[in-house]
N, C-alpha and C positions, 0 to 999 in steps of 0.2 A: 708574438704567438708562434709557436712552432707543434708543426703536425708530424711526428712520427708512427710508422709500423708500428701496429698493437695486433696481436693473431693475424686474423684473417682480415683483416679490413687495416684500419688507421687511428689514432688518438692524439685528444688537446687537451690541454689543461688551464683553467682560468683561474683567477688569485678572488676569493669572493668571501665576505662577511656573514657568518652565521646570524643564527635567530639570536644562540648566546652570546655574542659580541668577540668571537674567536675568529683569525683569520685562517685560512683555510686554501687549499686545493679542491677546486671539482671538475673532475672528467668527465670529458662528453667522447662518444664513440658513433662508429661508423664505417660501410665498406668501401667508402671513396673519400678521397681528400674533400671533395666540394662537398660532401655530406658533413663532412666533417667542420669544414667551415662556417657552415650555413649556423650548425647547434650551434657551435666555439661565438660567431655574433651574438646567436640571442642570449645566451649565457651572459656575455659580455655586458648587453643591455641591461637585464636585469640585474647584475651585480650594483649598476650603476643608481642603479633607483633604489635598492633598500635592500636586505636581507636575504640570504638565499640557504634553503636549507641542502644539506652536503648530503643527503643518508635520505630516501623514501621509505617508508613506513609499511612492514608488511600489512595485510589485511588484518589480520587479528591483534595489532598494535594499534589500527584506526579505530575498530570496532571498540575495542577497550576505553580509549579516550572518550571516543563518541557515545556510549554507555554511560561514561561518570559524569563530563561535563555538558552533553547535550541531553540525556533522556533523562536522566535522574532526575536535573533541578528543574525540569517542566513537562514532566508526565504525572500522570499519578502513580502508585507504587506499586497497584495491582498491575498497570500496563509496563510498566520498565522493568516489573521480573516478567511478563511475559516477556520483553524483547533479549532479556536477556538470557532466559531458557534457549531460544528459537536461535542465539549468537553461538551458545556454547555446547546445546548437543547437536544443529545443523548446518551450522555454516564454517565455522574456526577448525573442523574436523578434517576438512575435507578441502578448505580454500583459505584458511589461514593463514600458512607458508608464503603464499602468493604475495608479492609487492603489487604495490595500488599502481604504479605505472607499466605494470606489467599483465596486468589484469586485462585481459579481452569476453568477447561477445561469446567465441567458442569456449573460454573457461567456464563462463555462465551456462550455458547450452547443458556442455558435460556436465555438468555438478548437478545442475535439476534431472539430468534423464539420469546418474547415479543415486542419487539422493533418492528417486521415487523406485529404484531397486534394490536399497540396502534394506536390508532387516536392520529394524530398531533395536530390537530384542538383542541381535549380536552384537551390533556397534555399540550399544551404552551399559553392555554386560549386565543386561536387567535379569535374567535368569539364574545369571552367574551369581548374583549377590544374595540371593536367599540361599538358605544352609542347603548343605548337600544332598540331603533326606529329600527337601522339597524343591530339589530340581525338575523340571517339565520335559524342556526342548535341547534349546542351543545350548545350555552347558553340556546336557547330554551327547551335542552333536547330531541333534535332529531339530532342524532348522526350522522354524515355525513360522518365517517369511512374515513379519509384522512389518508390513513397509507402510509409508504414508499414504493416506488417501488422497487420492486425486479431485478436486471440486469438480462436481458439475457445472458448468455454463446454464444450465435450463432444469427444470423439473422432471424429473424421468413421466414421462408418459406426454409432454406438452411440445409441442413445436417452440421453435426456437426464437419465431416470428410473432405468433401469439401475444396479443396483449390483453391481459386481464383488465373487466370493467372496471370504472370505476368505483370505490364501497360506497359514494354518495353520488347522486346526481338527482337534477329539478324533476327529473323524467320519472326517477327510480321514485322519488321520494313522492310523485303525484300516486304511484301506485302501491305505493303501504301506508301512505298515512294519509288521515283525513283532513282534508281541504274546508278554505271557510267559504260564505256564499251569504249576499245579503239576506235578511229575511223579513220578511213583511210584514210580522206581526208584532206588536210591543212585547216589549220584557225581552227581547231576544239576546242570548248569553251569546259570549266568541270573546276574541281577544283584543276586539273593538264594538263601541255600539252599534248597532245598527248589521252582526254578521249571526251566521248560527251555523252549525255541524252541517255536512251535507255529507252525500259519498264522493269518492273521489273520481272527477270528471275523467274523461278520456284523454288523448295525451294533446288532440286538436284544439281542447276548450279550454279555456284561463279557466287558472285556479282560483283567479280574486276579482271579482267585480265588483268597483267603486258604488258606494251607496250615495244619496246624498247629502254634500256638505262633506263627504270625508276626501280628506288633504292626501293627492293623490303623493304616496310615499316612492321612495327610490325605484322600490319591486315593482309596484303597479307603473309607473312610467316604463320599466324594460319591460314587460309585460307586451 
């Protein structure tokens, strides 16, 4: 191994096996020699164990692959043109260019606070494309600011903390619907013998009272 002067800093180069079974050169870089030795190892390791690819892939060369061979054959088709609308007029525009290893947290940052102030309307020349007669805005050069909408986190008007009841419960349900209750006299209808219509008790008083002989079921034992 030898580490020479590259710009500002230093470089090495390892002898390593592509994915295609081509041998190859890969550089690794750095502004100190011991930076440089450190990659120039692991480089070195991995070559040792299998395959190493010479060339990272920008972002819109992943997006592409990841498109055909991951979303396509296991989405549905409605969802994989959605994802792929959302690759091609908001993301590949703007972060495309970018290599995947060179991709950081503040490229993310900038892109979503650009993204939520670009006009749609100029970026995908939507105005532009209907004949000149029925131009609006931005081809005219009066920019009509159709930028993305931002989600809400909460319901406009509700706390953020708020939790909505629930649409059923024992309680809710003792106080809209009618409850059964033994009844004392023959012929009495319900959805066992021995029950019949009452109104619905208060939320202190069981909704079901065991008659006799009847097998006290799951409800009436938590009761």
């Amino acid at each position: 191994m030898s580490i020479y002067p590259y710009r500002n800093g230093y470089a090495a180069y390892a002898w390593v096996t592509t994915p295609e079974g081509n041998r190859k050169r890969k550089y690794v870089y750095g502004p100190t020699r011991k930076d440089v030795h450190e990659k120039w190892l692991k480089l070195h390791n991995e070559a040792k164990k299998g395959p190493v690819a010479t060339n990272t892939p920008t972002l819109a060369q992943y997006l592409a692959y990841w498109l055909k061979e991951v979303v396509e054959p296991n989405l549905r088709p409605l969802t994989a043109a959605t994802y792929e609308t959302t690759v091609r007029l908001y993301i590949v525009p703007l972060l495309g260019s970018k290599r995947l290893d060179r991709l950081t947290v503040q490229d993310m940052r900038g892109w979503l606070n650009k993204l939520a102030d670009t006009c749609q309307c100029c970026a995908q020349g939507k105005d532009a494309k209907r004949p000149e007669e029925r131009w609006r805005c931005c081809a005219k050069e009066e920019c009509c600011r159709q930028t993305l909408s931002k989600r809400r986190s909460t319901t406009p008007g509700r706390s953020s903390g708020a939790r909505s009841p629930m649409p059923w419960s024992r309680s809710a349900s003792q106080r809209t619907s009618p409850s059964w209750s033994r009844s004392s006299g023959p012929g009495a209808s319900g959805p066992n013998p021995g029950w019949s219509k009452r109104r619905a008790p208060s939320l202190r008083t069981r909704a079901l009272t065991p008659s006799p002989g009847h097998g006290l079921c799951g409800w009436c034992q938590r009761s």
